[in-house]
C-alpha positions as a Python dict, from the first residue, in 0.01 Angstrom:
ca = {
    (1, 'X'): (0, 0, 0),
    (2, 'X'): (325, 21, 290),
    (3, 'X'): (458, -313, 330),
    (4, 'X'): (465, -242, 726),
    (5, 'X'): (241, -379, 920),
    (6, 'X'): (116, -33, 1047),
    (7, 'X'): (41, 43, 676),
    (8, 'X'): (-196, -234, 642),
    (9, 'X'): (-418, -262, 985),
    (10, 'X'): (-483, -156, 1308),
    (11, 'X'): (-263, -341, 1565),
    (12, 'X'): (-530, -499, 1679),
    (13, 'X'): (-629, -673, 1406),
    (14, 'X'): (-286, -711, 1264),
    (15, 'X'): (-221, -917, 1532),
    (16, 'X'): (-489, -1171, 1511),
    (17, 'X'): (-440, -1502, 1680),
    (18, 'X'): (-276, -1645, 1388),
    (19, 'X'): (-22, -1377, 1394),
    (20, 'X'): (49, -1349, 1746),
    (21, 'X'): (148, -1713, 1797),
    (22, 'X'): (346, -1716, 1485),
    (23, 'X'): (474, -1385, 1645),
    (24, 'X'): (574, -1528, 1963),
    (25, 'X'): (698, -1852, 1911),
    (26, 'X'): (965, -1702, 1618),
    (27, 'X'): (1287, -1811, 1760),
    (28, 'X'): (1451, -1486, 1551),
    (29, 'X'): (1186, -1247, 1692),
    (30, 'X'): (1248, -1342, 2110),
    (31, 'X'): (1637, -1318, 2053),
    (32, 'X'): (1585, -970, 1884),
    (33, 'X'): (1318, -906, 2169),
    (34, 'X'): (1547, -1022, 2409),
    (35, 'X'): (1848, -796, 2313),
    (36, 'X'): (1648, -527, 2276),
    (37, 'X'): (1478, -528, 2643),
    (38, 'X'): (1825, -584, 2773),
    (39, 'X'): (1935, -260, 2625),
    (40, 'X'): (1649, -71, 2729),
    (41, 'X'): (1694, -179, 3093),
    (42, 'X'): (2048, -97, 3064),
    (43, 'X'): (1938, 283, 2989),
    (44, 'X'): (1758, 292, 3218),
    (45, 'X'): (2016, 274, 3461),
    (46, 'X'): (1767, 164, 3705),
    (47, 'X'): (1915, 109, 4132),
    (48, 'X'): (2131, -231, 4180),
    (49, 'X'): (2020, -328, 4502),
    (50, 'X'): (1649, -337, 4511),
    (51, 'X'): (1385, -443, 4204),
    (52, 'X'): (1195, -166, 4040),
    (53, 'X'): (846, -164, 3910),
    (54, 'X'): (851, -89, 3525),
    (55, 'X'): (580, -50, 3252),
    (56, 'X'): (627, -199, 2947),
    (57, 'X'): (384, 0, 2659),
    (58, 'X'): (300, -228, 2395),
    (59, 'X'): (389, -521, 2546),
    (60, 'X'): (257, -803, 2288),
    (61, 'X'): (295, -1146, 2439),
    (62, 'X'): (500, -1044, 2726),
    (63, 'X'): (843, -1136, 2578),
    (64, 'X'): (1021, -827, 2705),
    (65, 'X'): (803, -872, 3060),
    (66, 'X'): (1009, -1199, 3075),
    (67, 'X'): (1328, -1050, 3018),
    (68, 'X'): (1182, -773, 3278),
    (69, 'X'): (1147, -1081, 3522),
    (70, 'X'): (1488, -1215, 3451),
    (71, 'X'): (1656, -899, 3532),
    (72, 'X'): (1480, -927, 3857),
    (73, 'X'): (1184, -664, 3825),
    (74, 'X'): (871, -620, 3868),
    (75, 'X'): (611, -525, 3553),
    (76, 'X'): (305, -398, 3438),
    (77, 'X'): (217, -409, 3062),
    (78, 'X'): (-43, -271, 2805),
    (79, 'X'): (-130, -404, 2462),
    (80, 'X'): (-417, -290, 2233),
    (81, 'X'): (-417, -685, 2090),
    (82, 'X'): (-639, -923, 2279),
    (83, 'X'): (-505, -1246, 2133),
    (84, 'X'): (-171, -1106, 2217),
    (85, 'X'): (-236, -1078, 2570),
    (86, 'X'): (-408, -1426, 2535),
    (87, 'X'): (-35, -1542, 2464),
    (88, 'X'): (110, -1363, 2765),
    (89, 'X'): (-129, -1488, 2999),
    (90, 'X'): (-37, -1837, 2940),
    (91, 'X'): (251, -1773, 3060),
    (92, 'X'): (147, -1717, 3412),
    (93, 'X'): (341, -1495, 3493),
    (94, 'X'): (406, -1424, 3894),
    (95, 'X'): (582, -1078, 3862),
    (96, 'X'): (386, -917, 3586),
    (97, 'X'): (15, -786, 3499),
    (98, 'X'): (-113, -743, 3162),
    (99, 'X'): (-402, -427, 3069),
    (100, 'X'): (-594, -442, 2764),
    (101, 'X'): (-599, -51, 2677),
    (102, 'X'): (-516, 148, 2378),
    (103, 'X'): (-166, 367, 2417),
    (104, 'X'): (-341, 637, 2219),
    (105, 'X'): (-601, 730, 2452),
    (106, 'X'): (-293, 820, 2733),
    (107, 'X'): (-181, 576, 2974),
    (108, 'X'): (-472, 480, 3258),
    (109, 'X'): (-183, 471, 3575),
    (110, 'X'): (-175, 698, 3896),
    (111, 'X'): (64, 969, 3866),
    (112, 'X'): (436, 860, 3969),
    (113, 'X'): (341, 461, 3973),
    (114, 'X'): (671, 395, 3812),
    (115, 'X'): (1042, 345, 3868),
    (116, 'X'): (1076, 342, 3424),
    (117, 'X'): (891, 262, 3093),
    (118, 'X'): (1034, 32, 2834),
    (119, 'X'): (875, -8, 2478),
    (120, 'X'): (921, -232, 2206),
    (121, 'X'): (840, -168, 1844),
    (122, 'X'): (519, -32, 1971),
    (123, 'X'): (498, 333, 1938),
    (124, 'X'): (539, 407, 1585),
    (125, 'X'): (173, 241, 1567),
    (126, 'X'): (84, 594, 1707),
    (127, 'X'): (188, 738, 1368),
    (128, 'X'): (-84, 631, 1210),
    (129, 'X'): (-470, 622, 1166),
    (130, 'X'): (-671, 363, 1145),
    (131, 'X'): (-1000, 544, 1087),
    (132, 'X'): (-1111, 873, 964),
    (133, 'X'): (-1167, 992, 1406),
    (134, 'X'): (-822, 913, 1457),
    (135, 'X'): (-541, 1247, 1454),
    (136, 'X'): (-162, 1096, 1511),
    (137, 'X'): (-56, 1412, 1633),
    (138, 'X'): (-322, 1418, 1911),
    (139, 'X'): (-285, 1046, 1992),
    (140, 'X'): (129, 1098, 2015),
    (141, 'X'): (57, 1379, 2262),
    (142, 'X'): (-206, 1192, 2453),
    (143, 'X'): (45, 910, 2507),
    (144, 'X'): (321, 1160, 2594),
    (145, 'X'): (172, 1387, 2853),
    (146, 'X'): (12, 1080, 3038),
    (147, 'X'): (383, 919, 2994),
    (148, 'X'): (525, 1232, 3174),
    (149, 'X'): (250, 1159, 3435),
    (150, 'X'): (288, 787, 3501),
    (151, 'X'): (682, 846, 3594),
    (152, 'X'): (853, 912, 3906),
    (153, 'X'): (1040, 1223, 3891),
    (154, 'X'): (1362, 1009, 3917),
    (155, 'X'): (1279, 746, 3641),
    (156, 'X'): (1368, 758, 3267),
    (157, 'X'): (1216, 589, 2989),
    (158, 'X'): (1338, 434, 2691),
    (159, 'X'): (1128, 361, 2403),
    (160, 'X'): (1257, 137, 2081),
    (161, 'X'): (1058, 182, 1774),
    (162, 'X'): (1090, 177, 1374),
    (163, 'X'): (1056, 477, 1193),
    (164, 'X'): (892, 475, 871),
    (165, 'X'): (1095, 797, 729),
    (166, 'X'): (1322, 1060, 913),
    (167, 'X'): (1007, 1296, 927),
    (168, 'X'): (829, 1056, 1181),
    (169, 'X'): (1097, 978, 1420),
    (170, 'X'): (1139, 1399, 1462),
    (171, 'X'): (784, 1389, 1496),
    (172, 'X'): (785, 1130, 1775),
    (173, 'X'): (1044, 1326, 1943),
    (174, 'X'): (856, 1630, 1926),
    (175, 'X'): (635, 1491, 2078),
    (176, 'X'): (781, 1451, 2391),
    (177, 'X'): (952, 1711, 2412),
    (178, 'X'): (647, 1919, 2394),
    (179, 'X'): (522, 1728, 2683),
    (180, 'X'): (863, 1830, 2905),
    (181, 'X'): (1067, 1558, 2869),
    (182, 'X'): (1414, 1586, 2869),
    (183, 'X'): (1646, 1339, 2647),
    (184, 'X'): (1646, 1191, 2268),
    (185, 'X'): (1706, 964, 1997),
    (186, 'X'): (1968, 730, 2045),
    (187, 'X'): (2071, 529, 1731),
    (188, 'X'): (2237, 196, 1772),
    (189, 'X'): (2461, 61, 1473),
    (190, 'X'): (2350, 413, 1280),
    (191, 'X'): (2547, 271, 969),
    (192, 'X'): (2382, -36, 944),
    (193, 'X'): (2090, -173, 722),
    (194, 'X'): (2006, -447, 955),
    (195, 'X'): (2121, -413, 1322),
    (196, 'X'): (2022, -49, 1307),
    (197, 'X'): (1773, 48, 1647),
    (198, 'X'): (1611, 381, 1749),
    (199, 'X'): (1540, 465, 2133),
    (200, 'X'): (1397, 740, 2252),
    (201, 'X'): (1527, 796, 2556),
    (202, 'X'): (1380, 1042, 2813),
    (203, 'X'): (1443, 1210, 3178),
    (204, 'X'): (1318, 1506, 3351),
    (205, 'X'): (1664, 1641, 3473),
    (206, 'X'): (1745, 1958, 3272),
    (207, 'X'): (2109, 1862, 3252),
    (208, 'X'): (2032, 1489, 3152),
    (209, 'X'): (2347, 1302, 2894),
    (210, 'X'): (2217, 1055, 2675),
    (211, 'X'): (2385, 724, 2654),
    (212, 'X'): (2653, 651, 2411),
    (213, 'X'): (2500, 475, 2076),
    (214, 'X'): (2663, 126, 2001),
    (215, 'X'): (2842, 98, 1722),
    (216, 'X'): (3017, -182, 1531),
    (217, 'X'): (3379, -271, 1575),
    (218, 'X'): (3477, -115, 1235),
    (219, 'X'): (3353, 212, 1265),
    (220, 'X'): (3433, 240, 1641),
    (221, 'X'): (3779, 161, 1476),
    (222, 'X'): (3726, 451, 1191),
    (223, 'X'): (3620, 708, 1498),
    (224, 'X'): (3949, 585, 1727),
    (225, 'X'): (4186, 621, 1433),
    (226, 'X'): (3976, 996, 1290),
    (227, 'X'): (4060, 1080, 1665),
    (228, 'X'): (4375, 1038, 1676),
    (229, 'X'): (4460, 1188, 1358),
    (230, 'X'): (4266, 1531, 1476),
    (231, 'X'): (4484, 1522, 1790),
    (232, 'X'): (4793, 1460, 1546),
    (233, 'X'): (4691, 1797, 1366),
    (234, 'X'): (4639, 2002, 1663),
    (235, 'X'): (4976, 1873, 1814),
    (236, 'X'): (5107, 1995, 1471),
    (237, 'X'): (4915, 2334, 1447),
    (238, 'X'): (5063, 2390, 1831),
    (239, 'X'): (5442, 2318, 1744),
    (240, 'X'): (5432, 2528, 1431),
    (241, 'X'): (5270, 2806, 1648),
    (242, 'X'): (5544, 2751, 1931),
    (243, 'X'): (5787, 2828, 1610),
    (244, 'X'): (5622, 3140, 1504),
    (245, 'X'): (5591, 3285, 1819),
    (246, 'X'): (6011, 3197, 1889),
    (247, 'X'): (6065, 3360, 1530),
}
């Protein structure tokens, strides 16, 4: 039996009341939370001078609302666990309203109600069935095409989640591409164990760039010095041509 918690129960039994306090209240788990939202908003690369209205898919207790709230925006968010929302309700929230729905059976928003999605570990859930009715593949486009609905044509979305294997995070991507999205798979800290993050970051302009992954300071060092090196060669491949071509 997977060790993951998606290997074990539905999400909304996994996250029982138990769990969800011990969830939210994990000192480790909010800083992680934290840093993650804040990157995810930074992709976004939502406007400066005005707040924007964002979803947030998955969005547990409402610990990446509250960083939502901090960066001055306004939020809506869906969870599939009742005791989580139970959590994020008591934290009476003024800018933010919680939905009980399941992400699976598409997104229940008017077309174009938002200004950007965030998610947070949530939508690698998706991969997996949790009784015998249940097709990933149908639930992954379900959530995708109603995604692609929910957005305003300007607005991106970026989507953090853990891949079980290679195999699922193409799938995921896939995914939304088949539903028209523009974009990808951005992969923070790609060489390492621990501080390693995938976003899936999407647009609807044909001719959208996807943000530069962080990396750590050593291998940002390792691609300045590779770099320079290649420009080293082709300065020396273009002096030995000058030569030839004087011989």
């Amino acid at each position: 039996m997977s060790s993951r918690p998606e290997g074990t129960k539905p999400p909304e039994l996994y996250y029982d009341g138990e769990e969800s306090r011990k969830y939210s209240s994990s000192s480790r788990i909010i800083n992680i939370q934290a840093d993650i939202t804040a990157r995810a908003i930074e992709m976004l690369s939502l406007p400066k001078d005005r707040p924007s209205y964002i979803l947030d898919i998955g969005c547990g207790s409402g610990l990446s609302g509250q960083v939502l709230e901090e960066h001055g925006h306004f939020w809506a968010g869906c969870d599939i666990s009742e005791k989580m929302l139970e959590v994020a309700n008591e934290r009476e929230s003024e800018k933010g309203d919680l939905i009980y729905h399941d992400m699976g059976l598409g997104l229940p928003f008017r077309p174009g109600s938002f200004d950007g999605v965030i998610s947070v570990s949530a939508i690698q859930w998706l991969c997996y069935a949790s009784s015998s009715d249940q097709d990933p593949r149908l639930r992954l486009n379900r959530f995708f095409s109603s995604l692609y609905s929910v957005l305003k044509r300007d607005a991106k979305a970026v989507l953090q989640f853990y891949p079980e294997s290679s195999e699922q995070a193409v799938l995921i991507s896939q995914s939304a591409s088949k539903s028209g999205f523009t974009g990808g798979l951005v992969i923070d800290y790609p060489n390492s164990s621990k501080a390693k993050k995938y976003y899936l970051v999407l647009s609807f302009e044909r001719s959208y760039t996807l943000p530069k992954a962080r990396v750590e300071e050593r291998e940002r060092e390792t691609s300045k010095e590779t770099s320079d090196e290649e420009k080293e060669e082709r300065e020396r491949e273009r002096e030995e041509n000058i030569k030839s071509d004087q011989e």
